[in-house]
PASEBA-1860 file (N, C-alpha, C; in nm, 3 decimals):
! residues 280
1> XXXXXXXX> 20.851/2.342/11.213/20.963/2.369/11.303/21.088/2.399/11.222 ~ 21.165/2.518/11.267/21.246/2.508/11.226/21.411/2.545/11.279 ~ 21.551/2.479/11.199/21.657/2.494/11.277/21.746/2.570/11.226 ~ 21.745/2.708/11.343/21.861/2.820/11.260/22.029/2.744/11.307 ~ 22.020/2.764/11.163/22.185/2.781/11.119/22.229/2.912/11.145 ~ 22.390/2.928/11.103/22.480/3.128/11.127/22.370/3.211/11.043 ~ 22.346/3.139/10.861/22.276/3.262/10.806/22.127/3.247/10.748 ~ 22.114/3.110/10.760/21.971/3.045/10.706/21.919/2.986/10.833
9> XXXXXXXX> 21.788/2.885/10.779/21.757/2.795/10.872/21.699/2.663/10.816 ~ 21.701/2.555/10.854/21.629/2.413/10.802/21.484/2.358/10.829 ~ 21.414/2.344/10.749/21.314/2.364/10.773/21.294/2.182/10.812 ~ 21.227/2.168/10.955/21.185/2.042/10.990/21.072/2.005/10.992 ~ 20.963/2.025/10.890/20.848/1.992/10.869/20.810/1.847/10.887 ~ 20.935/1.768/10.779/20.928/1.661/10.776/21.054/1.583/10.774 ~ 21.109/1.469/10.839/21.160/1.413/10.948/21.292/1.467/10.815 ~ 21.409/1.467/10.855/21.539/1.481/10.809/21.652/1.383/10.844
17> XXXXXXXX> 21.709/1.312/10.752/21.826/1.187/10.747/21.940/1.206/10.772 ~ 22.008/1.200/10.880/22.102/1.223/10.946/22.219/1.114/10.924 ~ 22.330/1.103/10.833/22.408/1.014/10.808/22.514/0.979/10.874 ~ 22.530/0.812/10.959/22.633/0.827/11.058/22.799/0.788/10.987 ~ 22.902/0.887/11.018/22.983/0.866/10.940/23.072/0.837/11.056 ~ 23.127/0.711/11.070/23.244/0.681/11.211/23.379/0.657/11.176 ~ 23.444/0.751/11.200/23.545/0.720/11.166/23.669/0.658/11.277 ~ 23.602/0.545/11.321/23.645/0.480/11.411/23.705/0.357/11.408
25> XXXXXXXX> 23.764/0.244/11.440/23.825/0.099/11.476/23.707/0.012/11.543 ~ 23.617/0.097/11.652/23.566/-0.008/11.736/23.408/0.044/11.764 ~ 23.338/0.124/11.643/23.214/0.139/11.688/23.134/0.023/11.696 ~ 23.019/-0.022/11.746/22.951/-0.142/11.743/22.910/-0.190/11.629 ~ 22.904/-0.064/11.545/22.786/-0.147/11.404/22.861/-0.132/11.306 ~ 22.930/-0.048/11.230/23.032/-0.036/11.138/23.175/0.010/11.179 ~ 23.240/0.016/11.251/23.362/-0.006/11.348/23.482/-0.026/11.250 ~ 23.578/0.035/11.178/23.733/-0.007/11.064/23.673/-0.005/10.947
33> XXXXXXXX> 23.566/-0.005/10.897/23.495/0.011/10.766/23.495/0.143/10.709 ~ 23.540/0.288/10.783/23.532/0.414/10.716/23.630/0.512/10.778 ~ 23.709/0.426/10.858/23.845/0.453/10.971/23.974/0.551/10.821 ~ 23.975/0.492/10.731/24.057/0.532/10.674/24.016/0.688/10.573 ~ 24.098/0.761/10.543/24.020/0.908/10.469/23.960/0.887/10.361 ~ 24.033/0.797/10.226/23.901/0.767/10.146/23.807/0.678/10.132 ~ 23.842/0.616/10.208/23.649/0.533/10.252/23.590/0.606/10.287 ~ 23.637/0.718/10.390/23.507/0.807/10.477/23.425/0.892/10.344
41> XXXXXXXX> 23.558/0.982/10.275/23.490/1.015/10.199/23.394/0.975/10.093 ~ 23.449/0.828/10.063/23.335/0.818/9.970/23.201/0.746/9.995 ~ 23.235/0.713/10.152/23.071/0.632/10.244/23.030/0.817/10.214 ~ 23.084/0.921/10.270/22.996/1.067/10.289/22.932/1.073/10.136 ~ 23.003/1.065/10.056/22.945/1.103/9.912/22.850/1.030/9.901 ~ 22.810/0.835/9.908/22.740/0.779/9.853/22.553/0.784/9.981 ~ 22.637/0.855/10.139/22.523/0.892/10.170/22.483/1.035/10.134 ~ 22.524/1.116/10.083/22.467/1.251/10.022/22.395/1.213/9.903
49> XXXXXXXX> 22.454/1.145/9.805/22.357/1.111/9.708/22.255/1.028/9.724 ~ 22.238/0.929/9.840/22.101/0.872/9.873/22.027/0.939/9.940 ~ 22.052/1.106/9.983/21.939/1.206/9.989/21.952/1.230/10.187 ~ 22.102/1.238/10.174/22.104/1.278/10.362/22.101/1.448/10.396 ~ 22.031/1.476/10.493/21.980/1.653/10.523/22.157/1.660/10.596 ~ 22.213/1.570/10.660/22.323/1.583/10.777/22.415/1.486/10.755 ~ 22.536/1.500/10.752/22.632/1.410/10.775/22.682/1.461/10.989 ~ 22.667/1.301/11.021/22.712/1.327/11.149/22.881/1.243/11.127
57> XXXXXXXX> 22.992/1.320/11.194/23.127/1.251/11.186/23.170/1.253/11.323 ~ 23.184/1.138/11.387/23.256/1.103/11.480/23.379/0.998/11.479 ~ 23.481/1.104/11.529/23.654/1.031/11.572/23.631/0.942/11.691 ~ 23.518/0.905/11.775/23.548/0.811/11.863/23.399/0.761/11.930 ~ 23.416/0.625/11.907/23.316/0.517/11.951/23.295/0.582/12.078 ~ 23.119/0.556/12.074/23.083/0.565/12.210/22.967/0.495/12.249 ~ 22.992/0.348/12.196/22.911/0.247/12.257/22.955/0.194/12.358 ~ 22.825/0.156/12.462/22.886/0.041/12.553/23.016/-0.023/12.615
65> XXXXXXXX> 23.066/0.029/12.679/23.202/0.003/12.731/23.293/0.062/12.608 ~ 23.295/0.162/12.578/23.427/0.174/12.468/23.536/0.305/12.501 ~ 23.645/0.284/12.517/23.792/0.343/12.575/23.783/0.472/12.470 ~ 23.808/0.555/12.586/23.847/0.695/12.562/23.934/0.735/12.429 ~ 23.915/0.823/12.376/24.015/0.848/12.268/24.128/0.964/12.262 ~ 24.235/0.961/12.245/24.318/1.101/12.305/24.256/1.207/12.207 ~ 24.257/1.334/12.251/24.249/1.441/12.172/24.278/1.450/12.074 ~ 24.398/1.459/12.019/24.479/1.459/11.925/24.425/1.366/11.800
73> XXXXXXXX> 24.421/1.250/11.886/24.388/1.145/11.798/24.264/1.176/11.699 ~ 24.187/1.238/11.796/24.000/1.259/11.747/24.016/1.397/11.664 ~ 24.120/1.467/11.700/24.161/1.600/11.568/24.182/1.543/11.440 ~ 24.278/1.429/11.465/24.356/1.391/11.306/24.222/1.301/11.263 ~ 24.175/1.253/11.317/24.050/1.152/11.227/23.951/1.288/11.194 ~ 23.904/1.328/11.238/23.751/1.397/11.216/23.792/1.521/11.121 ~ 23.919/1.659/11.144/23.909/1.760/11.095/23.926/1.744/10.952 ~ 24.030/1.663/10.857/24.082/1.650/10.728/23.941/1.590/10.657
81> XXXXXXXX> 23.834/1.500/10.699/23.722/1.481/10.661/23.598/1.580/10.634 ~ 23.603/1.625/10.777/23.481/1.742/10.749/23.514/1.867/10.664 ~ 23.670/1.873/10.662/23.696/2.010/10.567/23.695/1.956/10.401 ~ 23.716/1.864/10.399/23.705/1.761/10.283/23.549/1.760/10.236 ~ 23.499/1.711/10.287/23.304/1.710/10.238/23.263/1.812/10.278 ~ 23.284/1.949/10.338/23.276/2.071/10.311/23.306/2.132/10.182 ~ 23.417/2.076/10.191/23.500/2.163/10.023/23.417/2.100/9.877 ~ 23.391/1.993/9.906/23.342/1.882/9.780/23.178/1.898/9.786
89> XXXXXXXX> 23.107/1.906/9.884/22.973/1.927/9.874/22.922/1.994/9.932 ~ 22.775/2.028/9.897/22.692/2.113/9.954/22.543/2.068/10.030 ~ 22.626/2.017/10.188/22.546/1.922/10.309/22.603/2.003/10.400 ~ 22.528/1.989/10.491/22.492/2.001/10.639/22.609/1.899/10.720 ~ 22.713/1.972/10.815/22.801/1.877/10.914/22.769/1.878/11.063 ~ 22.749/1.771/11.125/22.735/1.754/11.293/22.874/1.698/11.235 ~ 22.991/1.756/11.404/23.039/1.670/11.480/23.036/1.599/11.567 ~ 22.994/1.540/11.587/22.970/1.425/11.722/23.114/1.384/11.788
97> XXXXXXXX> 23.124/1.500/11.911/23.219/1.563/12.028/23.165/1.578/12.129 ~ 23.203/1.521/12.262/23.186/1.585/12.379/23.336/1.671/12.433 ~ 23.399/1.688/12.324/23.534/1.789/12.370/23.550/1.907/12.291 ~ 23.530/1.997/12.389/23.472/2.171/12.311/23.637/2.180/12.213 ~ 23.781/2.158/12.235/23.857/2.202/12.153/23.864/2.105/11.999 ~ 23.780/2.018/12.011/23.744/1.939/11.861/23.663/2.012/11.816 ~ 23.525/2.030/11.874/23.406/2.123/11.816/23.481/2.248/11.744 ~ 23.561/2.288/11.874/23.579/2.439/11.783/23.663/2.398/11.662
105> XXXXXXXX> 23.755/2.346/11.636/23.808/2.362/11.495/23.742/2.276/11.411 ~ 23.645/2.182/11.491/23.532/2.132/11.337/23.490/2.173/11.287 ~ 23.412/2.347/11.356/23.366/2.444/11.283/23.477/2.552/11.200 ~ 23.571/2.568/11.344/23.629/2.706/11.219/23.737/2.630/11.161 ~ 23.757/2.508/11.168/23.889/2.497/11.042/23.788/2.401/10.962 ~ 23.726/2.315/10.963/23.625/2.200/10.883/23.505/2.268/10.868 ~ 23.473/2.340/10.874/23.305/2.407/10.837/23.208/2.327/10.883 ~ 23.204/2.292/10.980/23.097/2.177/11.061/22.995/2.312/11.104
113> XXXXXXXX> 22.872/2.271/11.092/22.770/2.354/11.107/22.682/2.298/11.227 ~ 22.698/2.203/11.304/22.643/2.160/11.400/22.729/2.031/11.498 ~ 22.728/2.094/11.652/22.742/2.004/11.757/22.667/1.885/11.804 ~ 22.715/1.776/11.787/22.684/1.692/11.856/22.717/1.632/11.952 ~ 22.650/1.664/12.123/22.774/1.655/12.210/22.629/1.517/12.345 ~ 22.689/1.418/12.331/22.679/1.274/12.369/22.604/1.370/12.554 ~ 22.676/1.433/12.608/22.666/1.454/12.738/22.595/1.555/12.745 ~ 22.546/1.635/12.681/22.445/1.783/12.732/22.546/1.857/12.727
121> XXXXXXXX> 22.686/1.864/12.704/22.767/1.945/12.724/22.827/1.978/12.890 ~ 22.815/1.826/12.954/22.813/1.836/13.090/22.956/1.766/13.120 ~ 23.066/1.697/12.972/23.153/1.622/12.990/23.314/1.737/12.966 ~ 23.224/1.820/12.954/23.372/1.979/12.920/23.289/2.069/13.003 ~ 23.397/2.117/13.083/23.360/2.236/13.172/23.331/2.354/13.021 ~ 23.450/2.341/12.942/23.417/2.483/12.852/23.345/2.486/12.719 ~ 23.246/2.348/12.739/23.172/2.322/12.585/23.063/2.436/12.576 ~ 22.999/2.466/12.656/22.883/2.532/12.660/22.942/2.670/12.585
129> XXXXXXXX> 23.026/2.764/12.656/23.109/2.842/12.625/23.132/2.859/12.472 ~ 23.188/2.719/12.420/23.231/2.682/12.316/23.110/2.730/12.193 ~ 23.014/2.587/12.242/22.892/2.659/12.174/22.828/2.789/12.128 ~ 22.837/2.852/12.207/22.796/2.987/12.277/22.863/3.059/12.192 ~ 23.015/3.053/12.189/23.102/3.177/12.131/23.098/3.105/11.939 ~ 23.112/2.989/11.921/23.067/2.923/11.770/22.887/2.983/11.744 ~ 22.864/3.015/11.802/22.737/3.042/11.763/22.617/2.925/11.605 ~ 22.638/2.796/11.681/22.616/2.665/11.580/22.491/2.618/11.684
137> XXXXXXXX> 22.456/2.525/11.553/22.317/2.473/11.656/22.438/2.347/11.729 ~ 22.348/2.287/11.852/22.432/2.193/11.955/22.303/2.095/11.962 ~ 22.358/1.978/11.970/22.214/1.829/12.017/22.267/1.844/12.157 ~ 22.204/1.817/12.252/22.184/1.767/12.336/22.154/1.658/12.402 ~ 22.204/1.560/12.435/22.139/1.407/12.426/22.150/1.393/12.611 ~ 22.027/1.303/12.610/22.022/1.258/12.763/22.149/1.095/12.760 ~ 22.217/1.126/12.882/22.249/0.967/12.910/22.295/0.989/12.997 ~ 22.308/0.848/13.096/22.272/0.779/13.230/22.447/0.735/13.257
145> XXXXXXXX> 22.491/0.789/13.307/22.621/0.768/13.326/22.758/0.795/13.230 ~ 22.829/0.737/13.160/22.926/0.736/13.030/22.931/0.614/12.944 ~ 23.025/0.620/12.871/23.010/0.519/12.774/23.074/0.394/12.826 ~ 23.129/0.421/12.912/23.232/0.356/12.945/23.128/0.219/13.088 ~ 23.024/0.308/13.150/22.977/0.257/13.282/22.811/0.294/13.254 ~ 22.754/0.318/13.107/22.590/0.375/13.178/22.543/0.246/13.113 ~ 22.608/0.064/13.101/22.501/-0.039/13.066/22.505/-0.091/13.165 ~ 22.542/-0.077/13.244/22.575/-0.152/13.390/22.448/-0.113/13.480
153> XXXXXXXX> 22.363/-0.190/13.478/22.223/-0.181/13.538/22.158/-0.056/13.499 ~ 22.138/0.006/13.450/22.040/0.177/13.451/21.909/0.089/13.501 ~ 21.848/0.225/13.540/21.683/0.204/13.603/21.660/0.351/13.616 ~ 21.521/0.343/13.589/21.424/0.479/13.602/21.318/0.431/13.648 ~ 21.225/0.525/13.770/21.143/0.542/13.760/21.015/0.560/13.676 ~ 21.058/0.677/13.633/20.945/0.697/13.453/21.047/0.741/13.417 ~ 21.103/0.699/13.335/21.228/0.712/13.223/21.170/0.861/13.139 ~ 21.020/0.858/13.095/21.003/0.995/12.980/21.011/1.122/13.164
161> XXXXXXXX> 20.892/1.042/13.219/20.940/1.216/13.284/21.095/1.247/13.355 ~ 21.178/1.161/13.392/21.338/1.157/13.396/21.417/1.277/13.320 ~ 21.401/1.227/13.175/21.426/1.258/13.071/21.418/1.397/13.031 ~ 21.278/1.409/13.024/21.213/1.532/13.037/21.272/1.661/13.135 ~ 21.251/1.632/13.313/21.350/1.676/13.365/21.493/1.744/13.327 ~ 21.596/1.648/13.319/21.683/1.663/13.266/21.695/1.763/13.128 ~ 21.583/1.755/13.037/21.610/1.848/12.929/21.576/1.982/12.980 ~ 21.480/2.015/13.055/21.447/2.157/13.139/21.593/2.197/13.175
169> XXXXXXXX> 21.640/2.072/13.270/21.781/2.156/13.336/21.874/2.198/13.211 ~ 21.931/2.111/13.148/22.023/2.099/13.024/21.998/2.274/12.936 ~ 21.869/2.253/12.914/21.824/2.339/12.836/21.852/2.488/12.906 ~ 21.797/2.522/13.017/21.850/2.612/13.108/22.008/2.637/13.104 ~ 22.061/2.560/13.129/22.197/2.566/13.140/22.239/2.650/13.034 ~ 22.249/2.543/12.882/22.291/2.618/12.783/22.229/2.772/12.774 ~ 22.100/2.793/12.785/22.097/2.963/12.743/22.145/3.034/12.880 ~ 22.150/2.988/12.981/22.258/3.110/13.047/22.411/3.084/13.007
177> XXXXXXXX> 22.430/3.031/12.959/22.575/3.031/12.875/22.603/3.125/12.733 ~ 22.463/3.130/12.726/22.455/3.236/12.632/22.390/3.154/12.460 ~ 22.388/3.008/12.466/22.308/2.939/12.373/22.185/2.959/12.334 ~ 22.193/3.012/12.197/21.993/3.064/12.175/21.910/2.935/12.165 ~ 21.798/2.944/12.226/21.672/2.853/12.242/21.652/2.794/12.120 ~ 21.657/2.871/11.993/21.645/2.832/11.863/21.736/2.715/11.809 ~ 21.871/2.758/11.871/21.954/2.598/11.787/21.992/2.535/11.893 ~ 21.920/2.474/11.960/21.933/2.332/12.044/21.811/2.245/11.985
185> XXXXXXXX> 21.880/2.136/11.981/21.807/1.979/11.933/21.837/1.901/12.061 ~ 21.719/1.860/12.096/21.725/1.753/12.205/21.702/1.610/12.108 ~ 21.782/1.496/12.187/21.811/1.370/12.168/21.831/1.249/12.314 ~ 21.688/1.253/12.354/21.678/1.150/12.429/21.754/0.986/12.471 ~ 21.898/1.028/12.355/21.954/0.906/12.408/21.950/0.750/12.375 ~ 21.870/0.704/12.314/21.824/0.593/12.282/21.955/0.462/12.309 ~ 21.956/0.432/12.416/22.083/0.294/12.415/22.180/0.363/12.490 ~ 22.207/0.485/12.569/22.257/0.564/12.635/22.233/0.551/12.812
193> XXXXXXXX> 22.270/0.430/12.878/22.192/0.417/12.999/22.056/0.392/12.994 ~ 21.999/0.294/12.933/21.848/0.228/12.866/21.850/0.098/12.897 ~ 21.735/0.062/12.974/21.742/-0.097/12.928/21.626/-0.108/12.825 ~ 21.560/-0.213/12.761/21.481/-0.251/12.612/21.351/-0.141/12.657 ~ 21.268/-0.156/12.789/21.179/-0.152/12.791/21.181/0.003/12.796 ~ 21.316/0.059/12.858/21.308/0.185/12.841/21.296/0.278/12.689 ~ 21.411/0.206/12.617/21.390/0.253/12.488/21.253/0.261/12.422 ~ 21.208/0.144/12.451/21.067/0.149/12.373/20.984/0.299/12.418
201> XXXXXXXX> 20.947/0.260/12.567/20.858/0.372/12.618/20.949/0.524/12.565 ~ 21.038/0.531/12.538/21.119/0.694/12.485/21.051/0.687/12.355 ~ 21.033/0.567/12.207/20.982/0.563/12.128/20.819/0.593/12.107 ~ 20.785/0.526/12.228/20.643/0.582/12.254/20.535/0.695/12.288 ~ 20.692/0.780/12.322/20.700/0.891/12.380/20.713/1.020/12.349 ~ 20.784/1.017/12.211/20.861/1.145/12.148/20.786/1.282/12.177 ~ 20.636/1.222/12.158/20.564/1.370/12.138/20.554/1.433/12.274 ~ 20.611/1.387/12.386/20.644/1.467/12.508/20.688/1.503/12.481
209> XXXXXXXX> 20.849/1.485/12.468/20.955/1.564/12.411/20.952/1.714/12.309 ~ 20.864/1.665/12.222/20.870/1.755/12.105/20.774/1.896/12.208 ~ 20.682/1.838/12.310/20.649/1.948/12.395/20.707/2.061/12.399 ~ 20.848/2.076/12.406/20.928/2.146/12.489/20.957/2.244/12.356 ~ 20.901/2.210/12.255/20.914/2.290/12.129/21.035/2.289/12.073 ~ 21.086/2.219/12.092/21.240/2.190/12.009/21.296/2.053/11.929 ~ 21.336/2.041/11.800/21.344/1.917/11.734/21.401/1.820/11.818 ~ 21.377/1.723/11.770/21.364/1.597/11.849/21.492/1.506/11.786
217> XXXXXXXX> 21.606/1.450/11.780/21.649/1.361/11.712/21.633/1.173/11.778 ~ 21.636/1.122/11.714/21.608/1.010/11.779/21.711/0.929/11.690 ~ 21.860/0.827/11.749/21.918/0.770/11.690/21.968/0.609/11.761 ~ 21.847/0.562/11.651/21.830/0.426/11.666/21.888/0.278/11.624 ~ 21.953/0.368/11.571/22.028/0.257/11.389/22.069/0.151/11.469 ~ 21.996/0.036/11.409/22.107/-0.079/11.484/22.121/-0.141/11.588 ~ 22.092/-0.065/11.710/22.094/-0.046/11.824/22.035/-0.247/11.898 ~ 22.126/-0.237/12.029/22.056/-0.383/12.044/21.954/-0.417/12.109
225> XXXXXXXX> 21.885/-0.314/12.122/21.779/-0.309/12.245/21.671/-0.389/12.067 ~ 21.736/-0.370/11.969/21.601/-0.380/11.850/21.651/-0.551/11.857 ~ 21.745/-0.565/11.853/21.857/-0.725/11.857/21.727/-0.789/11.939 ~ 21.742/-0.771/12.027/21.678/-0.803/12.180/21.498/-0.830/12.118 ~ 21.469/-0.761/12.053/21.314/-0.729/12.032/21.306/-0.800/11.949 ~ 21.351/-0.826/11.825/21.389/-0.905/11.739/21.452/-1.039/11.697 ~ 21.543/-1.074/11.806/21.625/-1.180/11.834/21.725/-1.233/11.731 ~ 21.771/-1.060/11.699/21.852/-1.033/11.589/22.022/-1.010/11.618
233> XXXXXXXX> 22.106/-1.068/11.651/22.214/-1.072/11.774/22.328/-0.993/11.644 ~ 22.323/-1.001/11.530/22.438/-0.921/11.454/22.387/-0.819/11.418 ~ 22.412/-0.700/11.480/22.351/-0.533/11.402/22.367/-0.551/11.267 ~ 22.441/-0.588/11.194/22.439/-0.561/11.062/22.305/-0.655/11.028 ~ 22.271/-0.719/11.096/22.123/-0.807/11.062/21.983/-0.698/11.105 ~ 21.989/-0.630/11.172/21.890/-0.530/11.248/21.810/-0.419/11.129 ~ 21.833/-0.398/11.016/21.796/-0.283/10.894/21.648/-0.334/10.950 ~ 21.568/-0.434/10.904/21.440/-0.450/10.913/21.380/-0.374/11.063
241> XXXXXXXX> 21.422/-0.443/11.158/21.408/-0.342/11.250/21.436/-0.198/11.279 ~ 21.532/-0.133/11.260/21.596/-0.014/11.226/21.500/0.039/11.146 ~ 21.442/-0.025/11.048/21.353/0.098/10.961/21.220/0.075/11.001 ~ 21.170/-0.047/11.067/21.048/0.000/11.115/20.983/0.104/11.276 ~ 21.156/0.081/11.349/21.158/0.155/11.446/21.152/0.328/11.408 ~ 21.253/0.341/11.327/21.241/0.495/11.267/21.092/0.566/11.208 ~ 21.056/0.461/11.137/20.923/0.496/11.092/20.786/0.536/11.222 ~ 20.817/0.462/11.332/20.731/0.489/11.422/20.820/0.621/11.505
249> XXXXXXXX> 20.910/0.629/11.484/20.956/0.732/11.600/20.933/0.884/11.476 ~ 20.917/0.869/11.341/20.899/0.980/11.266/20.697/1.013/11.278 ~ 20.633/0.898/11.290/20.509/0.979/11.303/20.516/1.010/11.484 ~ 20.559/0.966/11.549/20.593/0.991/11.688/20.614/1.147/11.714 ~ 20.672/1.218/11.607/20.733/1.379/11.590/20.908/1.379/11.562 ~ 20.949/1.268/11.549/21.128/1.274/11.533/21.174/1.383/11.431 ~ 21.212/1.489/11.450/21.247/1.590/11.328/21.385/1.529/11.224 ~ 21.466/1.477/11.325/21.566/1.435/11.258/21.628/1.290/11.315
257> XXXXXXXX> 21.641/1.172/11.183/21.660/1.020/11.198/21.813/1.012/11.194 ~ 21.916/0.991/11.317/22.035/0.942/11.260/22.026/0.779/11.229 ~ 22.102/0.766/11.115/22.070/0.608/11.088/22.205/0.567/10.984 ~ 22.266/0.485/10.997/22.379/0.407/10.897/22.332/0.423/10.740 ~ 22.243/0.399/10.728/22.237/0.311/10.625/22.098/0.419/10.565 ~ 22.176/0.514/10.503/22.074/0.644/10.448/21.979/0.601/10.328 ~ 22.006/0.568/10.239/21.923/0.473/10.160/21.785/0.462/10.179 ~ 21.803/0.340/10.236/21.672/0.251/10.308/21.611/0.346/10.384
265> XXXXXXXX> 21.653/0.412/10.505/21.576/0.511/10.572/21.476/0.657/10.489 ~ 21.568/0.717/10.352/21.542/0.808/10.284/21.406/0.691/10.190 ~ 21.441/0.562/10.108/21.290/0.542/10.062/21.206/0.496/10.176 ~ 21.222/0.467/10.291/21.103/0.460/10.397/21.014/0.576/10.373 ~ 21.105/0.659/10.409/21.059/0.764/10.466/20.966/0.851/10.343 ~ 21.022/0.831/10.224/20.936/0.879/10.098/20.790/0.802/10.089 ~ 20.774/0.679/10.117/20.661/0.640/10.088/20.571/0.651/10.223 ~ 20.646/0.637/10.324/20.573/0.743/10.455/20.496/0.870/10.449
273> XXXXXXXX> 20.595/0.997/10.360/20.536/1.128/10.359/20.417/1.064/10.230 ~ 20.407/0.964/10.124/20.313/0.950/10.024/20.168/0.910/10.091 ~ 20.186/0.855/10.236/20.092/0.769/10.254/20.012/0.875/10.359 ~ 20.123/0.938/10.433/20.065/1.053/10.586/20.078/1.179/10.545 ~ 20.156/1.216/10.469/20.207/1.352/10.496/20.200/1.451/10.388 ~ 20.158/1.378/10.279/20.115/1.400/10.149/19.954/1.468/10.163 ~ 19.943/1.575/10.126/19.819/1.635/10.112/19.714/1.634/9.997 ~ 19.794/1.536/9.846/19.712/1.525/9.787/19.612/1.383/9.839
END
């Protein structure tokens, strides 16, 4: 499988490490730890050198009950970074935006090479557009209300065929907007309007997903539904879980792992391809 970029493409044979870079006060798992410009930059550097395909950068928390961020605000955190580890290295940028006038200057003033937009692009009337006229690959992620209101009871029926659903429509949407079939990544959401049992069955599930012929991201890092499974109540305690969850959601079909803590996920994942994926 693979994901066109403007002049190349990435080849997703085998699963790709997606590095979460927050440059936030109040995310759940690393939250004021990379808030400031040279911490971010040098958390981006020390996950590029532990072997990340993607740096993802997001100006604003979007866990579980967490307050809106002004525009402005999410310009001055995110753009001076991504044009920064643009200029300094040679990686792959998601912004992780559901507001098309951040996207656009993540790309044309920060060289961000990929959207990451929390809502399907269903939280900006003019993201799709946005997409469309940036001509960048876009994720797509399913979730069950906002950040603000989707932990407050969710329930599904069958959560994968839900899901599924929803990516038909989503997916539709974007190419009459003019989005090519080729750079959309679907992202089922994981902790996005989920309760435990749901997450799991989405983990159990991927290779529906990957049905639809389009990479799969699955971003699990941390997450408390693993707390819960584990009876692990501080995320920063969760890595053990976190990497054995990733590991099942990569033979599952996951093309691409967002995860904190690039490292640990990148040697998982090496002695994974030694053991499955390795042809000698």
């Amino acid at each position: 499988m693979k994901l066109y970029l403007k002049r190349e493409f990435l080849e997703l044979e085998e699963p790709v490490v997606m590095g979460i870079l927050n440059l936030t006060s109040d995310s759940f798992s690393d939250g004021g730890r990379f808030d400031k410009f040279d911490s971010a930059i040098s958390h981006a550097e020390k996950m590029i050198r532990a072997g990340a395909g993607i740096i993802d950068v997001g100006g604003e928390s979007t866990r579980p009950g967490a307050r809106k961020v002004e525009i402005n605000v999410e310009i001055d955190r995110v753009i001076p970074v991504i044009e920064k580890i643009k200029r300094e290295f040679d990686i792959l940028i998601s912004v992780d935006t559901y507001k098309d006038r951040v996207a656009e200057l993540a790309v044309k003033e920060g060289g961000a090479d990929i959207i990451n937009d929390i809502s399907a692009l269903s939280f900006s009337n003019e993201m799709a557009e946005t997409v469309s006229d940036l001509n960048v690959p876009v994720i797509l992620m399913h979730i069950k209300g906002t950040p603000v209101d989707m932990q407050k009871d969710p329930s599904y029926h069958d959560v994968v065929k839900e899901i599924t659903e929803y990516f038909y429509e989503r997916i539709g949407f974007a190419i009459s907007k003019g989005i090519k079939r080729e750079k959309i990544i679907l992202d089922p959401g994981i902790g996005f309007g989920k309760r435990v049992e749901d997450n799991i069955t989405i983990i159990r599930n991927i290779k529906k997903f990957t049905d639809l012929n389009l990479p799969v991201m699955i971003g699990l890092s941390k997450k408390s539904f693993l707390g819960a499974i584990g009876g692990i109540k501080d995320p920063y305690e969760r890595e053990v879980e976190t990497i054995s969850a990733n590991l099942i959601s990569a033979l599952n079909g996951a093309s691409i792992l967002r995860v904190h803590n690039v490292e640990n996920c990148v040697r998982s994942l090496r002695i994974l391809k030694e053991l499955i994926y390795s042809s000698s």
